[in-house]
C-alpha positions as CSV (number, residue, x, y, z in Angstrom):
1,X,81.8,93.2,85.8
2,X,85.1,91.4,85.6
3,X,86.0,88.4,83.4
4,X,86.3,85.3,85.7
5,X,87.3,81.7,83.9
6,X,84.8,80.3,81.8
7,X,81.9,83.5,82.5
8,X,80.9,86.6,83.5
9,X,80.3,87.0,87.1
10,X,79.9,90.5,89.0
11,X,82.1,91.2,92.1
12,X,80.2,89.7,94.9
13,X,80.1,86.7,93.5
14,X,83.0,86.3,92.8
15,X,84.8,87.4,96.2
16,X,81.8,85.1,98.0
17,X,83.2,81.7,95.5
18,X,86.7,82.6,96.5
19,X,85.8,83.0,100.4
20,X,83.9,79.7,100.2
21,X,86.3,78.1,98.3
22,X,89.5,78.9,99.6
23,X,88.7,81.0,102.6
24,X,90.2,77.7,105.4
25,X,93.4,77.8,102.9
26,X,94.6,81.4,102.8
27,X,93.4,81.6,106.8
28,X,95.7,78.9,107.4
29,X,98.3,80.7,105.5
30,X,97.8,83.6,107.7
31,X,97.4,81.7,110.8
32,X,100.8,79.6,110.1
33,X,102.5,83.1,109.5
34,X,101.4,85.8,112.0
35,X,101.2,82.9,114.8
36,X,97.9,84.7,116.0
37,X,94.6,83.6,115.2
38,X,93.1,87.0,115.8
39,X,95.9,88.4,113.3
40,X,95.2,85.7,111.0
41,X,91.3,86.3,110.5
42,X,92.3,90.3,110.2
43,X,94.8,89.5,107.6
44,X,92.6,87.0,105.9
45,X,89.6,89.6,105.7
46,X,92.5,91.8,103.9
47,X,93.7,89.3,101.5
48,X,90.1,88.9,100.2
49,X,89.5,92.5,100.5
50,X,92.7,93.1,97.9
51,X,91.5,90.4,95.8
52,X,88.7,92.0,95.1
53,X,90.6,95.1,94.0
54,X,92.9,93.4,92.2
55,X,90.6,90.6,90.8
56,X,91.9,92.2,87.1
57,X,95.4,90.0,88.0
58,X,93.8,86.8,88.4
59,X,94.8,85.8,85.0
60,X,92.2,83.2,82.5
61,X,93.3,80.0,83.4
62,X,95.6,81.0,86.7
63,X,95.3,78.9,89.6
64,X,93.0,81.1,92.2
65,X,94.6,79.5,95.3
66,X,97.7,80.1,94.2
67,X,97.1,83.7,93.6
68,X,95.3,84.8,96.9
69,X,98.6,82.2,99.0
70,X,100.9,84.7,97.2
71,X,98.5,87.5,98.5
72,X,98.7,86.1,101.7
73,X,102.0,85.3,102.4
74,X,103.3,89.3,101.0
75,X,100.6,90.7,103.5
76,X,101.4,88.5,106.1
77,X,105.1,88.6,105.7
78,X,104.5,92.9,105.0
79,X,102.7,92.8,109.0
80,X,105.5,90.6,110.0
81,X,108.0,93.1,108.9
82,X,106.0,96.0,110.1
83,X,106.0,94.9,113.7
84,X,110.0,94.4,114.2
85,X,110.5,97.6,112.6
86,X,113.1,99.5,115.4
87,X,111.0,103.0,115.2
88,X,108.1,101.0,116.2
89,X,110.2,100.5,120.0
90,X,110.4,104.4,119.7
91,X,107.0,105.0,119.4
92,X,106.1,102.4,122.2
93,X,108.3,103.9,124.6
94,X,106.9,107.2,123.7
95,X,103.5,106.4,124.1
96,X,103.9,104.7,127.6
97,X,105.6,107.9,129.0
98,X,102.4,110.2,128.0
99,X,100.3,111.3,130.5
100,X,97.0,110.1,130.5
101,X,95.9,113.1,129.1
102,X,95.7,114.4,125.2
103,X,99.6,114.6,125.7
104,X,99.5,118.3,125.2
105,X,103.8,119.4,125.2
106,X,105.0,115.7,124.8
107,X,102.7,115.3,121.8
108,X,103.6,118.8,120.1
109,X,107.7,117.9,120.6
110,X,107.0,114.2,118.9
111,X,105.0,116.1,115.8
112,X,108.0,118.3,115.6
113,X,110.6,115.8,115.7
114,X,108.6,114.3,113.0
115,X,108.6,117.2,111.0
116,X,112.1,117.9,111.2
117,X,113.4,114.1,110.2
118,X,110.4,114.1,106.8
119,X,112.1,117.6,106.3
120,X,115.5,115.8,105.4
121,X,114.5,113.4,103.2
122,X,112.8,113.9,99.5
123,X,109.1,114.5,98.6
124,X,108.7,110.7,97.7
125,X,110.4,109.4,100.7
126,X,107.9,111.4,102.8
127,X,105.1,110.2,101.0
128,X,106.6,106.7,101.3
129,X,106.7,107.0,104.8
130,X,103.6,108.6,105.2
131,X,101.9,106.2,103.1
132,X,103.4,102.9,104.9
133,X,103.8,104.1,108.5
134,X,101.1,106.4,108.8
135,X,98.0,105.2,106.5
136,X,98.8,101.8,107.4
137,X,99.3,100.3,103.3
138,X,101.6,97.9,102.4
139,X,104.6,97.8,100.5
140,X,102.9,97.3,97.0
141,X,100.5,99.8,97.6
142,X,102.6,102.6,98.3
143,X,104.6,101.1,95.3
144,X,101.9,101.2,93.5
145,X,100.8,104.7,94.4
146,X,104.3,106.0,93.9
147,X,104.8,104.1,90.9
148,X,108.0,102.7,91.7
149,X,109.1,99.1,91.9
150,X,108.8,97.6,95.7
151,X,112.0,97.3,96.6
152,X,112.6,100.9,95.9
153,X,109.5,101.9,98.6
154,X,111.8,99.1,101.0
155,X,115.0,100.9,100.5
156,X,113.8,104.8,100.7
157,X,111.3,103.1,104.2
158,X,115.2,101.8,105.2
159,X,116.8,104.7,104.5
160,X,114.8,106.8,106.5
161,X,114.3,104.4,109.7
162,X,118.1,104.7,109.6
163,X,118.2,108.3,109.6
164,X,115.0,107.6,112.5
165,X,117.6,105.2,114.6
166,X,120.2,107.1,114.3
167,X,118.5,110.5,115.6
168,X,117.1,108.8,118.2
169,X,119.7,107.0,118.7
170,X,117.7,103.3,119.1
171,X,119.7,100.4,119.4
């Protein structure tokens, strides 16, 4: 049970009075953001899914639409961010040129060059990257799993799409 304003209220309800309530606000947030209504409702089921994790931040008092917008706009702006990333044109490009099969040699020399860039970074930086680029979280979760500040997770991401470009040599 968590603490809401004024009474006690278990999970569900609480996640169903914010969806009611303020569900056409944060998916126009989304929607005004990612430019794609499809995005928007998949970033929209996140926000709520995070606010229900998170519900312990939504302090006494604290404007709830104000909360999930911020909520919105870091995921949104987090997808955003995600999408120009230059490794990203790598991995396109790479997965064009497999054969329509299970990629067999391509796919073992891509694991490999994998391996060999995480190999010259740190243990955190791999599990930075790991975290962000391969389990999909965002920047605060893998901050928060990590537990370092955000724009530490942003510079050791940088650091190592740097050391990505420049391998690869991406433009």
């Amino acid at each position: 049970m968590k603490v809401i304003p004024g009474e006690q209220k278990d999970r569900r309800e609480f996640l169903r009075e914010l969806y009611t309530t303020y569900g056409g606000s944060v998916y126009g947030r989304c929607r005004y953001l990612l430019k794609d209504a499809t995005k928007a409702e998949d970033a929209m089921q996140e926000v709520f899914a995070r606010a229900l994790t998170h519900a312990h931040e939504l302090r006494n008092g604290g404007s709830p639409l104000a909360w999930l917008m911020k909520i919105a706009t870091h995921h949104c702006l987090n997808l955003l961010r995600a999408e120009r990333a230059p490794w990203r044109r790598w991995f396109e490009q790479d997965a064009k040129a497999l054969p329509e099969g299970d990629g067999g040699e391509q796919k073992m020399e891509a694991r490999e060059l994998v391996r060999s860039l995480l190999s010259r970074v740190d243990l955190e930086t791999q599990a930075a990257v790991v975290h962000y680029w391969v389990d999909g979280m965002t920047l605060e979760e893998v901050a928060a799993i990590l537990e370092r500040s955000i724009p530490t997770v942003r510079k050791r991401l940088e650091r190592f799409a740097a050391l990505t470009n420049e391998e690869l040599k991406v433009p």
